[in-house]
C-alpha positions in Angstrom: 115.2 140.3 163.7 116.3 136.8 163.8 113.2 135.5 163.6 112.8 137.7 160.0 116.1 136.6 159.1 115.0 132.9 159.3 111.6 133.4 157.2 113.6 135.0 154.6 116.2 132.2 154.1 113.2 129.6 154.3 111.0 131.4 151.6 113.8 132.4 149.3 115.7 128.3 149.4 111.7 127.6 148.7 111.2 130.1 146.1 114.3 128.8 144.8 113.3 125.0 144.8 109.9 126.3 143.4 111.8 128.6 140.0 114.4 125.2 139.4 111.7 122.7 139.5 108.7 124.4 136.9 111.0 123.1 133.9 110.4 119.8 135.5 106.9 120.4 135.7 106.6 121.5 132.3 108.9 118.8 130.5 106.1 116.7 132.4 103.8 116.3 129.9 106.2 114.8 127.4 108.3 111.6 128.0 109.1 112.1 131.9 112.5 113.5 133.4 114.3 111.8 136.5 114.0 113.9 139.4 118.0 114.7 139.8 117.5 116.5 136.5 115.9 119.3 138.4 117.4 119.1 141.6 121.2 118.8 141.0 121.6 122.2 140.0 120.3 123.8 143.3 121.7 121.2 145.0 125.2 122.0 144.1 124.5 125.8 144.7 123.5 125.3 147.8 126.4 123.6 148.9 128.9 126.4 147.4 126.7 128.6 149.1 126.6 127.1 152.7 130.4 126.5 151.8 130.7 130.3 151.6 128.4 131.3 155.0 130.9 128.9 156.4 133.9 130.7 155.4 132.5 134.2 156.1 131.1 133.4 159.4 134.6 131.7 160.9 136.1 134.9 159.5 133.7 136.9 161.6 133.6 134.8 164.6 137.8 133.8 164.7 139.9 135.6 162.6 138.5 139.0 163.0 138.6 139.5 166.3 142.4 137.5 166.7 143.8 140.1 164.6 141.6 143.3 165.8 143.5 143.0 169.0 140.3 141.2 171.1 
């Protein structure tokens, strides 16, 4: 299960990469883009996202059980 877990994050942060970049690869043909133009965008979403997981899972792992009477 965790091993299915793990594929699934690592395909969908690569489909991810792979959906943000293709305007990139597109606008190539015309006067060229720098990289962050593409980039910055997933970059920030992925740190509000791992921000999030962080949250959740100190919820789970501390809070939860100190106030379920563990």
């Amino acid at each position: 299960m965790k091993t299915l877990r793990t594929l699934f994050v690592s395909f969908s942060a690569l489909a991810l990469i792979v959906v943000g970049a293709s305007p990139a690869w597109s606008l190539g043909a015309g006067t060229p883009k720098p990289w962050h133009y593409w980039i910055a965008p997933i970059l920030a979403l992925s740190f509000i996202f791992i921000l999030i997981a962080l949250m959740v899972g100190y919820y789970v792992k501390v809070l939860r059980p100190k106030y379920r009477g563990r």
